[in-house]
DSSP file (Angstrom, degrees, kcal/mol; ACC not computed):
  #  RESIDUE AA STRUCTURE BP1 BP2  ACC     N-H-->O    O-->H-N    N-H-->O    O-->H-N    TCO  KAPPA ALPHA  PHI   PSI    X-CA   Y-CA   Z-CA
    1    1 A X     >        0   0    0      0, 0.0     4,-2.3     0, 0.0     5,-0.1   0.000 360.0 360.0 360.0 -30.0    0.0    0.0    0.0
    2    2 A X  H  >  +     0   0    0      1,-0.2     4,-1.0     2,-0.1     5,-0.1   0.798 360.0  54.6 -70.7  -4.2    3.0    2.5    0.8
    3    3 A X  H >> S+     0   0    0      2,-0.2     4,-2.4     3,-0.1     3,-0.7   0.928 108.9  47.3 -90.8 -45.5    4.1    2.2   -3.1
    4    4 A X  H 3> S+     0   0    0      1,-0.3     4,-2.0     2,-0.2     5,-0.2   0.922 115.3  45.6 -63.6 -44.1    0.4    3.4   -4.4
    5    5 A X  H 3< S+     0   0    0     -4,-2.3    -1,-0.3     2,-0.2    -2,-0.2   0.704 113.3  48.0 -71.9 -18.2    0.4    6.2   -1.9
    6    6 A X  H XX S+     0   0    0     -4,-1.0     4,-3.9    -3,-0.7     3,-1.7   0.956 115.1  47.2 -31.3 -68.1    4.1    7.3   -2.8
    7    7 A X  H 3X S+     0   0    0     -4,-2.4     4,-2.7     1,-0.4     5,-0.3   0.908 113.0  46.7 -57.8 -40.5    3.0    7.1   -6.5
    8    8 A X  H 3X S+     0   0    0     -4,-2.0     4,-1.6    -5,-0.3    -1,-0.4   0.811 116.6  48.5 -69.4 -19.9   -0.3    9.2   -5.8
    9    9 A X  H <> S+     0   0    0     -3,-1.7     4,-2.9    -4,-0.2     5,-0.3   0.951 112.9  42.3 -73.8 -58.7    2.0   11.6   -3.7
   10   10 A X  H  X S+     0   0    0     -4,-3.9     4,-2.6     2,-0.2     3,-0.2   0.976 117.6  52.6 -65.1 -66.0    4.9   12.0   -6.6
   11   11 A X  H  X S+     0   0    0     -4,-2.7     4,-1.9     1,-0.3    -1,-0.2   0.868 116.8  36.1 -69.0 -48.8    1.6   12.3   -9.3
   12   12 A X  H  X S+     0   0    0     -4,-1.6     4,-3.0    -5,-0.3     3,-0.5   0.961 115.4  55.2 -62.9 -33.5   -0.2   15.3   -7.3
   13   13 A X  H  X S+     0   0    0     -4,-2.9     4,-0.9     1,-0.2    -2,-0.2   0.713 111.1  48.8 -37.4 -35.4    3.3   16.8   -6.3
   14   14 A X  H  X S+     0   0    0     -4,-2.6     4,-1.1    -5,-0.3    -1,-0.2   0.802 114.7  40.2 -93.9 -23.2    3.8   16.8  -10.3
   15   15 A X  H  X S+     0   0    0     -4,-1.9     4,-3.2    -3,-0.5    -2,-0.2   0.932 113.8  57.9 -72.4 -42.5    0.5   18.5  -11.3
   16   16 A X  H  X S+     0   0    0     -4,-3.0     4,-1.2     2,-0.2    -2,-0.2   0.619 111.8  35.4 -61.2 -29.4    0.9   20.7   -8.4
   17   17 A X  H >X S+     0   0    0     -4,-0.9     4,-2.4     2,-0.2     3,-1.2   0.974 116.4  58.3-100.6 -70.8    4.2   22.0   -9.6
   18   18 A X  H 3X S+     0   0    0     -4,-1.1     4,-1.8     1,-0.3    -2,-0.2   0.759 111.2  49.1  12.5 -64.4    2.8   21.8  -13.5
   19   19 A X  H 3X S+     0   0    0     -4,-3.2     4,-0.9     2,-0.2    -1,-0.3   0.932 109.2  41.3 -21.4 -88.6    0.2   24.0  -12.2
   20   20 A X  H <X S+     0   0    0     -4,-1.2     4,-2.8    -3,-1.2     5,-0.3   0.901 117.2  51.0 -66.2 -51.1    2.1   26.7  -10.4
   21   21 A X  H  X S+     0   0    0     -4,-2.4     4,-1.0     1,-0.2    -1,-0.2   0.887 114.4  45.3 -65.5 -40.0    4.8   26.7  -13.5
   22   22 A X  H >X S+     0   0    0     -4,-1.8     3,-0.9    -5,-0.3     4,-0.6   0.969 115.6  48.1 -78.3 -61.1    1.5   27.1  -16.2
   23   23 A X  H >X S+     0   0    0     -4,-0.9     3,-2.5     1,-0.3     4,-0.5   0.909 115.0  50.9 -87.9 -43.3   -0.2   30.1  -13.6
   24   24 A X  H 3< S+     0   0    0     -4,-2.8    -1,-0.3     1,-0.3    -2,-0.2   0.731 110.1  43.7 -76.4  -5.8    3.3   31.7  -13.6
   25   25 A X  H << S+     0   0    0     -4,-1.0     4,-0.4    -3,-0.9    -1,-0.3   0.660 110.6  51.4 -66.2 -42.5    3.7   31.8  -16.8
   26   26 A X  H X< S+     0   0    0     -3,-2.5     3,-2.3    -4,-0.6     2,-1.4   0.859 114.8  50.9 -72.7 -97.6    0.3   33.0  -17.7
   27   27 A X  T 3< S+     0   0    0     -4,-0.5    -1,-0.1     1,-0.3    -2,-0.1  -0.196 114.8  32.6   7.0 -12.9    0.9   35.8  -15.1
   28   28 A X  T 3  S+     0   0    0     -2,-1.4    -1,-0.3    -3,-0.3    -3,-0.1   0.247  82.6 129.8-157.7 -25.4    4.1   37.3  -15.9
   29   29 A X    <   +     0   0    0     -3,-2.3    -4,-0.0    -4,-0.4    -3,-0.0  -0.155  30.0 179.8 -31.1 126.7    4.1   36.9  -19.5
   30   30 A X    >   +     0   0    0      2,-0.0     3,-0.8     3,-0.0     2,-0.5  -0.233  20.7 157.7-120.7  51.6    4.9   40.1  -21.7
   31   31 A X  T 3  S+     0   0    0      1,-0.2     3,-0.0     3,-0.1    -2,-0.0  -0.591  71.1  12.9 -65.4 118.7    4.7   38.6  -25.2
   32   32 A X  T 3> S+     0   0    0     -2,-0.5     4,-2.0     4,-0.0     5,-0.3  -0.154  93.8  99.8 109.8 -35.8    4.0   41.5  -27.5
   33   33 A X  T X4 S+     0   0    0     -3,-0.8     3,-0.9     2,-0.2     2,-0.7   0.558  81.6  53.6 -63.2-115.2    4.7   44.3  -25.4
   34   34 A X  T 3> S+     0   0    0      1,-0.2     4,-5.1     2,-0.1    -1,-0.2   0.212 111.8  48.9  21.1 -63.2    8.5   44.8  -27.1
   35   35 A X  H 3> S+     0   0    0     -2,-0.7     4,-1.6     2,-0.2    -1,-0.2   0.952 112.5  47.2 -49.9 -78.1    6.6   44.9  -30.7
   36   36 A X  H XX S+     0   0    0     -4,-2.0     4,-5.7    -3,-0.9     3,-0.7   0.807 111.9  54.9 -17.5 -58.7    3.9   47.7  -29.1
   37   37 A X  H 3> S+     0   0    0      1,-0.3     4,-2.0    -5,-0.3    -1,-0.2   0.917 114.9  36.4 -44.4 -81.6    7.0   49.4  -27.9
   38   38 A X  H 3X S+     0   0    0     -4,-5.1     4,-1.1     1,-0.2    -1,-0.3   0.630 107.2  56.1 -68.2  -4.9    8.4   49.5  -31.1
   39   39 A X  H <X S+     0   0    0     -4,-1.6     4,-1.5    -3,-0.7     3,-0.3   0.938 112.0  55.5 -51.6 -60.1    5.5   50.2  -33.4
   40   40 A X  H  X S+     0   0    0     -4,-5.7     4,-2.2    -5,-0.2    -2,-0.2   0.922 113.5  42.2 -43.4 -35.2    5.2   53.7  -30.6
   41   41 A X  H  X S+     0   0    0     -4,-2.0     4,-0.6    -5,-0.4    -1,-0.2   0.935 114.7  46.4 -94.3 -32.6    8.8   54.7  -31.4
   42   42 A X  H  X S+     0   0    0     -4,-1.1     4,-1.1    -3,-0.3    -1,-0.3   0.552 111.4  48.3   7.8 -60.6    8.7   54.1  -34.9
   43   43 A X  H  X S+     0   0    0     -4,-1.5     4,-2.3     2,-0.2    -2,-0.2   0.722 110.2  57.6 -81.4 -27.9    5.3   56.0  -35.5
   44   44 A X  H  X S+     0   0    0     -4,-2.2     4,-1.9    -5,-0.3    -2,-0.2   0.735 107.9  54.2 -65.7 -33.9    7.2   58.8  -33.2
   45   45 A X  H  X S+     0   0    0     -4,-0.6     4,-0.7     2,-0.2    -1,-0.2   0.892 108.3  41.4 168.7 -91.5    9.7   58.6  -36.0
   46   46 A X  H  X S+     0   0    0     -4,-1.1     4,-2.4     2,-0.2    -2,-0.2   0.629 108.9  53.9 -69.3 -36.5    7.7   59.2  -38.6
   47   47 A X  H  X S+     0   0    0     -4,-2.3     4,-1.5     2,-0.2     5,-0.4   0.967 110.0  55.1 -70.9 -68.0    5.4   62.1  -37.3
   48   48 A X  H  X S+     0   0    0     -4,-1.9     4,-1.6     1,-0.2    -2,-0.2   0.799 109.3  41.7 -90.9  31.4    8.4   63.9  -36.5
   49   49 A X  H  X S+     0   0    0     -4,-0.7     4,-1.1     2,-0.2    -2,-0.2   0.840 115.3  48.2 -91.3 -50.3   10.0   63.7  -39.9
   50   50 A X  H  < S+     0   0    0     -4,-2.4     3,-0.5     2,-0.2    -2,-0.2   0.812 106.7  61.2 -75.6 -11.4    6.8   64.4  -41.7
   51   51 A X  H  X S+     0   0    0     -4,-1.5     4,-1.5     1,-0.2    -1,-0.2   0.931 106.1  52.9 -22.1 -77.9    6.3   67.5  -39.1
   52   52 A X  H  X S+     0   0    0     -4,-1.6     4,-1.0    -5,-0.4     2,-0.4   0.412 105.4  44.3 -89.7  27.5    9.4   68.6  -40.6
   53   53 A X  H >< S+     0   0    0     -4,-1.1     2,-1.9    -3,-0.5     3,-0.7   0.185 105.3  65.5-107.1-156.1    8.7   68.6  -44.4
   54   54 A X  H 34 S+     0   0    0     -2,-0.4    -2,-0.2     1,-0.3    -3,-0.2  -0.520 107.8  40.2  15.7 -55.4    5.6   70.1  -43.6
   55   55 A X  H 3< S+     0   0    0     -2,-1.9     2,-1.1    -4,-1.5     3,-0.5   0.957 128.1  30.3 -73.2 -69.1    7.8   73.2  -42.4
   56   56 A X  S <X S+     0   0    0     -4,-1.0     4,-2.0    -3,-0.7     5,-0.2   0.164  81.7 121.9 -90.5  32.4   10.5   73.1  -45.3
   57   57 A X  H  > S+     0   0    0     -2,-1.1     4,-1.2     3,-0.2    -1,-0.2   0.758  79.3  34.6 -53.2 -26.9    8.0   71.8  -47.6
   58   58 A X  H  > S+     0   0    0     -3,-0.5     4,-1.1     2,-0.2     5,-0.4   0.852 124.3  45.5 -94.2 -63.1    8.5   75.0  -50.3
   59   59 A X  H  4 S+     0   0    0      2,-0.2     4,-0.3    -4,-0.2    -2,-0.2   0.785 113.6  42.3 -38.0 -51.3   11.9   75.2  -49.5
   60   60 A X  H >X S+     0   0    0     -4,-2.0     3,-2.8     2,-0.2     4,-2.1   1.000 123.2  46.9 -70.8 -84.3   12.5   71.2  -49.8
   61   61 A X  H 3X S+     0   0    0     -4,-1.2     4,-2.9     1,-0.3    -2,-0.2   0.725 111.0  50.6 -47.1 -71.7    9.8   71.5  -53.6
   62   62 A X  H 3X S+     0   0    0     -4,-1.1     4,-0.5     1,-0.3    -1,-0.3   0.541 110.9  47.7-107.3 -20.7   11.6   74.4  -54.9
   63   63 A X  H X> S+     0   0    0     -3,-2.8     4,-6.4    -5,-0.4     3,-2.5   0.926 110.9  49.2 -68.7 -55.0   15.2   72.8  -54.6
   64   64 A X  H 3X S+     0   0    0     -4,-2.1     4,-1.6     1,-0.3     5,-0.3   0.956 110.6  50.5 -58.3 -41.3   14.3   69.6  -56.1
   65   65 A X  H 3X S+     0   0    0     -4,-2.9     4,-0.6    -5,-0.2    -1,-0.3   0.703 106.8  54.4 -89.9  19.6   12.9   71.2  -58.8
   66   66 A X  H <X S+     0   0    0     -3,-2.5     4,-2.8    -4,-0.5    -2,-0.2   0.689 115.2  39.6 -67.6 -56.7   15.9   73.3  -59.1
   67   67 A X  H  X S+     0   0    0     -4,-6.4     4,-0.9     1,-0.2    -2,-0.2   0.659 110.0  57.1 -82.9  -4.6   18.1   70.3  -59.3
   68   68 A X  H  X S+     0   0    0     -4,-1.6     4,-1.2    -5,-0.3    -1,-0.2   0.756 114.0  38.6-107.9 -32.4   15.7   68.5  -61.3
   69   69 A X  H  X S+     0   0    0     -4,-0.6     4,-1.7    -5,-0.3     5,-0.3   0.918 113.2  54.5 -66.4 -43.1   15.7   71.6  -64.4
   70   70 A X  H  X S+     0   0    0     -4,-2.8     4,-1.2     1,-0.3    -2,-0.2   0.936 111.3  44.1 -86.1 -39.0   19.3   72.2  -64.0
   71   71 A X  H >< S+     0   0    0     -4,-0.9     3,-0.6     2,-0.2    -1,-0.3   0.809 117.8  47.7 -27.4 -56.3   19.8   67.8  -64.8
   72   72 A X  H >< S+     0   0    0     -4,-1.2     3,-1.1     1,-0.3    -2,-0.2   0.979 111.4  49.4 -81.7 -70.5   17.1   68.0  -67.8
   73   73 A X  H 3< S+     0   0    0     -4,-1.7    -1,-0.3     1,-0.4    -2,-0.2   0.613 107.8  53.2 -42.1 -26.5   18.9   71.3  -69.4
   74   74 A X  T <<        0   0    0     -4,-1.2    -1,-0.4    -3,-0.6    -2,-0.1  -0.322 360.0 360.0-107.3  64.5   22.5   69.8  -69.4
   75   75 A X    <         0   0    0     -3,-1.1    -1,-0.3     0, 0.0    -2,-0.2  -0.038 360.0 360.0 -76.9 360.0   21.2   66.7  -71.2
């Protein structure tokens, strides 16, 4: 009888720990946060670069097409 009650000991002792390892796991996970993180800094990025071609938007158009006449004329 003491080997069935061992074995019944060791088998709740092994869910039990099975268990706790699954709830902490659940619990403590941050899968995904990292991505979020970088999607924010990214988009942060990108607003202020387009922010500033917004400001030097004539400035920025009137070069390029500066450089873009004086390229066509010396063909």
């Amino acid at each position: 009888m003491a080997k069935v009650s061992d074995k019944m000991n060791e088998l709740m002792i092994t869910a039990y720990v099975k268990a706790c390892n699954a709830w902490d796991n659940f619990t403590e996970s941050e899968r995904g946060d990292t991505n979020f993180i970088s999607i924010l800094i990214i988009l942060g990025i990108v607003v202020a670069v387009a922010t500033v071609f917004m400001g030097f938007k004539d400035q920025i158009v009137t070069k390029v097409s500066t450089a873009i006449s004086n390229f066509i004329s010396t063909l």
